[in-house]
N, C-alpha and C positions, 0 to 999 in steps of 0.2 A: 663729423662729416669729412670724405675725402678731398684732400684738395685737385688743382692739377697733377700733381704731382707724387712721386712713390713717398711712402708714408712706411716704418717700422718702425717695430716693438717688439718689445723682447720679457719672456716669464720663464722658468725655471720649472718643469714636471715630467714626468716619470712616462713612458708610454704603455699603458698598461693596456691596449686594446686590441695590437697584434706584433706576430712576431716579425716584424716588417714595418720602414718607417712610412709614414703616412703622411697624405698631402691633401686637406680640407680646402676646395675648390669650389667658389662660385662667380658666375659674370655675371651680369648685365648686359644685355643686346637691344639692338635695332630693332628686333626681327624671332625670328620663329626659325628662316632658311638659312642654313653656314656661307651655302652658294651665295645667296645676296647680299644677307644683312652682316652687320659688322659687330662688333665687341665695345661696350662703352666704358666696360669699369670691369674688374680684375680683383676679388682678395682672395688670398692663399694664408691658409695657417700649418706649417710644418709640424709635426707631431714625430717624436722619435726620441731615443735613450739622451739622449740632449736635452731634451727639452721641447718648449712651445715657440716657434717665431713665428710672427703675424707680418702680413706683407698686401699693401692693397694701391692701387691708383688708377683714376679715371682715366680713361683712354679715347684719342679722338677717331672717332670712326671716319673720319673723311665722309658722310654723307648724313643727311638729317633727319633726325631724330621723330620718329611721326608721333603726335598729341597724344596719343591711347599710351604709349611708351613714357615719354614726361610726364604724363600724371600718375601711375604707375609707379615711377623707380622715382621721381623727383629730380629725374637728369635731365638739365635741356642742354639746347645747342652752344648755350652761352657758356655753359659748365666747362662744357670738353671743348670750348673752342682753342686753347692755350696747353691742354695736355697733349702728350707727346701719343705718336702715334704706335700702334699696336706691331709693327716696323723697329721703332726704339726702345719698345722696351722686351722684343720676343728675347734676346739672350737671359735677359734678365729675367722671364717670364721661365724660360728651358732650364736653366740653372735650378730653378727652386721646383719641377717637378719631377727630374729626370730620376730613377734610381726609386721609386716610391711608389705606393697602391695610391694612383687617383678616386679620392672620393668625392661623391658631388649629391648631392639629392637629383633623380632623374638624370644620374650621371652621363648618361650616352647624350642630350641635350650641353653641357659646357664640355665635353669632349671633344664633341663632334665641331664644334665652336672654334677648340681650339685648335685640333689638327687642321682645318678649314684655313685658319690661319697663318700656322706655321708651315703648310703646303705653299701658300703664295709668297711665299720666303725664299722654300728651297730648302724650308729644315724639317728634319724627320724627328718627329715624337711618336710613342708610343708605353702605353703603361697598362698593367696591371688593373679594372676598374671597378671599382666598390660603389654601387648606390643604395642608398639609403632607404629610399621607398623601398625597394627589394628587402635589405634587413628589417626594415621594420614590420614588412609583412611577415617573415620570418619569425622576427621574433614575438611579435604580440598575431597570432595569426588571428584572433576573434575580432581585434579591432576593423573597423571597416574602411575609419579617414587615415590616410599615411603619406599629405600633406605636411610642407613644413609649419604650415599653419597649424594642424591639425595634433601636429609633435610638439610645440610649442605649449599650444591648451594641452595636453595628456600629461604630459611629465613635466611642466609648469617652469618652462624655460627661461628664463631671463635674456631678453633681446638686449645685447651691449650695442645702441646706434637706432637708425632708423630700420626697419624692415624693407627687403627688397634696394639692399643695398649692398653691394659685393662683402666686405668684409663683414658686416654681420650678420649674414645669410649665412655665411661659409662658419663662423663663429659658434652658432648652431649648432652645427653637425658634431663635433667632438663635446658639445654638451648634451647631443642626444646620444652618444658612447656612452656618456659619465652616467645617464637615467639608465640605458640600459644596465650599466654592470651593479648600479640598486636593488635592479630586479633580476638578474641572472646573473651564474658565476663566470667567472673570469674565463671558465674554459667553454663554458658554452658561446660564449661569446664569438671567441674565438675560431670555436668548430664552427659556426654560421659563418661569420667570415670569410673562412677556409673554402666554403662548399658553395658561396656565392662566386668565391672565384675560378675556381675549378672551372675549367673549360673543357669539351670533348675533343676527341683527337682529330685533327685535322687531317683530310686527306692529302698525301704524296705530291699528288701535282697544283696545289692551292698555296697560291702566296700568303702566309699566313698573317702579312701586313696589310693585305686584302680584307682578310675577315677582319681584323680590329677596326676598320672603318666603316663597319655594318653600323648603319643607324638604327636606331628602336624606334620608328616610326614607320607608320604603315606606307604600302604600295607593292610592288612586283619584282620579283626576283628571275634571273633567267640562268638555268648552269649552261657553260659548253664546252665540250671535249677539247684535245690541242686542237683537232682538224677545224677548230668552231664550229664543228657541227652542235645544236641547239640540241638538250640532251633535256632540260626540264624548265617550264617556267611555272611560278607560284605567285600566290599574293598573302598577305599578312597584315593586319594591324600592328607589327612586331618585326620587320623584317633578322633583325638581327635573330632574335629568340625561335623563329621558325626555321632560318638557316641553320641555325646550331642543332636544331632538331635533327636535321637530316645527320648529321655527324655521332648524333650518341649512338652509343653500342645498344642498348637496347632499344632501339625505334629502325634498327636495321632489319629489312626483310632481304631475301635474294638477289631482287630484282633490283631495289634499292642499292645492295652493295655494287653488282656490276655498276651500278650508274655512278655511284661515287669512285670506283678505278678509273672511269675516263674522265671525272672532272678532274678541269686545268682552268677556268675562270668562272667568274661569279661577277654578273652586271645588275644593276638593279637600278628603280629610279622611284623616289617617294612621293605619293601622293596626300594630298589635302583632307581624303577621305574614304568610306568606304565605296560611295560611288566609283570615283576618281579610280580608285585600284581594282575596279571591276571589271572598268570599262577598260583600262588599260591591259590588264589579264586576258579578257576577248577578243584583244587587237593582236596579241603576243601570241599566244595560241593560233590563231586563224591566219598569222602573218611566217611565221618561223616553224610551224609545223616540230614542236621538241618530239623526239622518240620517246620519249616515260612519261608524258602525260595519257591520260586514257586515250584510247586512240577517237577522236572526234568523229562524226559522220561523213560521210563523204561529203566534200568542198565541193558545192555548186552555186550558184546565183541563187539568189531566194527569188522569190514569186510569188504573186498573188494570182486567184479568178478573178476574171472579168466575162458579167454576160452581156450578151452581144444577143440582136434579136436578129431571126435567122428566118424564112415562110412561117412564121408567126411563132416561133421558139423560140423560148432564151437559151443561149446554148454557151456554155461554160468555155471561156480560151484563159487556157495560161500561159501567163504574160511574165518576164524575167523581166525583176529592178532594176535597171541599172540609177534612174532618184524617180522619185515618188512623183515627181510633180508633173509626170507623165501620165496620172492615172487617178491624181485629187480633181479635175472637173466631175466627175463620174464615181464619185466614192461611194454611190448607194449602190452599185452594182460591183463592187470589187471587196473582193473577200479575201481574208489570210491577215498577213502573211505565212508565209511559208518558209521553211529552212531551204526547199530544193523542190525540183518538179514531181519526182517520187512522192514526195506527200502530199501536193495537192491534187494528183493522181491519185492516192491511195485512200482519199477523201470521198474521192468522186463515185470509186470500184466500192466506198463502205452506201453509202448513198444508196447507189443502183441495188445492190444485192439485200439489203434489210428493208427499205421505203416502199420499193414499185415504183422508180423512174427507169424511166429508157434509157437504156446505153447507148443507144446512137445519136439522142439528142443528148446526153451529157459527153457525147465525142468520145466515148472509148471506143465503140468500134464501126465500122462500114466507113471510115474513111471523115472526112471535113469538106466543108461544111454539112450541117445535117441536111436531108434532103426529103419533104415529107411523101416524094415516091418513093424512096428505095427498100422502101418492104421493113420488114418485121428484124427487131433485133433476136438475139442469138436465146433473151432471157422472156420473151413473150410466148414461145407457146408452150415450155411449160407453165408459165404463169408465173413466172419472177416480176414481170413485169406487165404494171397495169393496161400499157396496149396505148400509149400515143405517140407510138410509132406506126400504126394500123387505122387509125382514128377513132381508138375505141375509149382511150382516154381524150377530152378536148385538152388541146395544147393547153389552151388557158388555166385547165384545172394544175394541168404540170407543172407551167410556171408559176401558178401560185405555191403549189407544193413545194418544191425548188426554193424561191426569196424565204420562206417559210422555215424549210431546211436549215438554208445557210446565213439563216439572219445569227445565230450568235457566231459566227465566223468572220464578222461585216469587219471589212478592215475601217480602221479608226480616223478619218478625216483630221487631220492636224486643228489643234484648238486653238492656234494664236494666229495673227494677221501677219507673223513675221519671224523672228528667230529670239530665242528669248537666252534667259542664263539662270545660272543654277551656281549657288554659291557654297565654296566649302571649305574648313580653314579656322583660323583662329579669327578676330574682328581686326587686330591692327596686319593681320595679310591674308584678305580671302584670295582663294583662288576660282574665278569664275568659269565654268562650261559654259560652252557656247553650242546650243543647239537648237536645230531648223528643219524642219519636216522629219521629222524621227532619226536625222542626223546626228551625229556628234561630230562637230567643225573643231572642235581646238578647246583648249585653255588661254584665260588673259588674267593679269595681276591689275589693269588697271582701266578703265572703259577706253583710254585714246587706242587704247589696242585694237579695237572692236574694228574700226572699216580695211583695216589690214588682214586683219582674217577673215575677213566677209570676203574679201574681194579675191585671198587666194585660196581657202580651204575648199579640196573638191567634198560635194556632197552625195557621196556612196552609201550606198543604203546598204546595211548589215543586220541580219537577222538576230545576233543575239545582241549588240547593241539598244535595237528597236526595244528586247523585251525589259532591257536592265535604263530605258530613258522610258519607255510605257509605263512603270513600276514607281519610277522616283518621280515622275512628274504627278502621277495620279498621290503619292504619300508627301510630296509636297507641294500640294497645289498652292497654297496662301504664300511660298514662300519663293514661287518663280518671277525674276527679275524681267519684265518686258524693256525691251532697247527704243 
């Protein structure tokens, strides 16, 4: 077991697995996020024409360890209260990977860890990065698990230590090289290797210390020319693997290339999930208007019907969202949503012309309100329409027809008595949505968060939001959090 403190050891072997020295990388964290959580333990096994050197020691995170993590790794607060801080030992940390292909299992995870770390420094890393899940699906592609657990049971690994414990987790890994080259020759090996690192060529105006900080975890990507004009925004369970896509030579179409000559940055921000990065993708689109995304519909206020009873007619007004809660007293009479007034007009125009309702009592035409003098609509004497506009249909029978019509159109009365959440995430750090009348108010990591964003998130009603919170609340219903 590690103590407080750096710990080496030193063996004597050949590096037979690539032509480049190699640095077997695993931590320990707080956390799941770089941004937050901290680093709690460290081992590194150097691999290269020298030989094997093994280098490991706990680290104190400066903040506390949550319970799902200590039972886990076996690290608590009392461990690392006396190890030196991730501050004291980064030179010593830089020294032993600089110059080397970082390998990690889920390597973009203690990558990302560690630039995260060396950034609040002020020192610049960057490597070369080999993960292991990725060869291993490479190389055994039938297999299905490419866990290190999973590696461990298949090529029947000898764990030197505890599991889930920096050095020999990282320990591992050069002994799932050794099962590999059992089973494949040295040059295959190699050529996988070769082909996992291989990167596409970066466009001109892209800092290419940029891209290396792409994480492999999902959420939304946005490109923008020098002028910042907003040129594309994307979402991915992969941000890193679907940004590179845009870069290979063969996924380039025409339109694609132009748009890669004017990109000059790349911003992105990760989500907890596929929700999370959907909803955030509908905000990014509808907020930044990118030129290469499909060009959306035209941007208007969405809208729902509301009937209104008029000399004994229910007559259709459409009414623009600006929140909902303007229009929940009366929800048996309010129909849609709608993207924009065009469609709940183009509703109204399919209604009139295939059923036999009036066009003057659904308000397309003779003016507002309806008026049951002002004569015959435009569709009554050919006999589009059945005539209660004339009195030849009774109002009543229309507005039955009408509720009748529009009953699978009925917009949805919110189901909860208040604002509820939606949880997404690993368990030791969900990240909660917070959402309220078919709003989406915010994110929180922690419930004391809750009366802070009740009290400043405005609640804007957004039509595609509505359908992507309509969706997930109905597929998770058992699993909505009431406040």
């Amino acid at each position: 077991m590690s103590t407080g403190h750096p710990r080496i050891e030193s063996a004597q072997a050949m590096n037979p697995y690539y032509n480049e020295p190699l640095v077997f990388v695993d931590l320990e964290t707080t956390g799941a996020t770089p941004a937050s959580d901290r680093i709690t333990e460290v081992g590194i096994v150097q691999v290269d024409a020298d030989g094997v050197r093994t280098w490991s020691s706990l680290v104190n995170p400066q903040q506390p360890i949550p319970p799902f993590i200590q039972r886990l790794t076996g690290i608590d607060d009392a461990m690392v209260a006396s190890a030196p801080t991730f501050a004291e030992l980064a030179e010593t940390v830089l020294a032993k990977l600089q110059g080397r292909v970082f390998v990690a299992h889920n390597a973009r995870f203690d990558y990302g860890f560690l630039k995260q770390e060396f950034q609040r420094l002020g020192l610049r890393f960057s490597a070369p990065v080999l993960c292991t899940v990725k060869l291993s699906r490479k190389l055994y592609p039938n297999e299905f698990k490419h866990s290190l657990d999973a590696l461990v049971a298949r090529h029947g690994l000898t764990v030197d230590g505890e599991r889930h414990r920096a050095l020999s987790d990282a320990r591992l890994l050069p002994a799932f090289l050794d099962a590999a080259l059992r089973d494949h020759p040295a040059a295959a090996l190699q050529q996988a290797i070769a082909e996992l690192l291989r990167q596409p060529r970066i466009p001109a105006g892209v800092d290419p210390a940029v891209v290396d900080e792409l994480p492999e975890t999902g959420g939304c990507y946005t490109f923008y020319a020098a002028d910042g004009a907003p040129l594309l925004v994307g979402r991915s369970p992969n941000l890193r693997k679907r940004v590179l896509q845009h870069f290979a030579a063969d996924a380039r179409k025409p339109r694609e290339l132009e748009m890669l000559a004017r990109l000059a940055r790349i911003d992105w921000q990760e989500a907890s999930g596929d929700f999370g990065a959907m909803v955030d993708e509908a905000r990014l689109i509808r907020t930044l208007k990118p030129a290469y995304n499909p060009r959306p519909k035209k941007s208007t206020a969405a809208c729902v019907l509301q009937l209104h009873e008029h000399d004994g007619a229910l007559v259709p007004a459409i009414v623009e969202l600006a929140a909902l809660g303007e229009v929940e007293p009366r929800c048996d009479f309010v129909f849609g949503p709608f993207r924009a007034r065009r469609d709940a007009q183009r509703l109204l125009e399919k209604l009139a012309d295939g059923t036999g309702l009036c066009r003057k009592v659904l308000g397309l035409e003779g003016g507002a309100p309806y008026a049951a003098t002002s004569g015959p609509c435009s569709a009554q004497p050919p006999g589009r329409c059945r005539g209660a506009c004339v009195g030849r249909e009774p109002l009543a029978t229309h507005n039955a027809r009408l509720l009748s019509l529009l009953a699978k159109h009925r917009f949805a009365e919110w189901p909860y008595s208040g604002p509820v959440g939606l949880s997404e995430g690993p368990d030791w750090a969900p990240e909660i949505h917070v959402i309220d009348r078919w709003c989406h108010l915010g994110r929180i990591r922690s419930i004391d968060e809750l009366p802070g964003l009740l009290a400043e998130a405005p609640r804007e009603f957004d039509y595609d939001a509505y359908k992507l919170i309509a969706f997930e609340l109905k597929r998770r219903a058992g699993q909505v959090l009431r406040f």
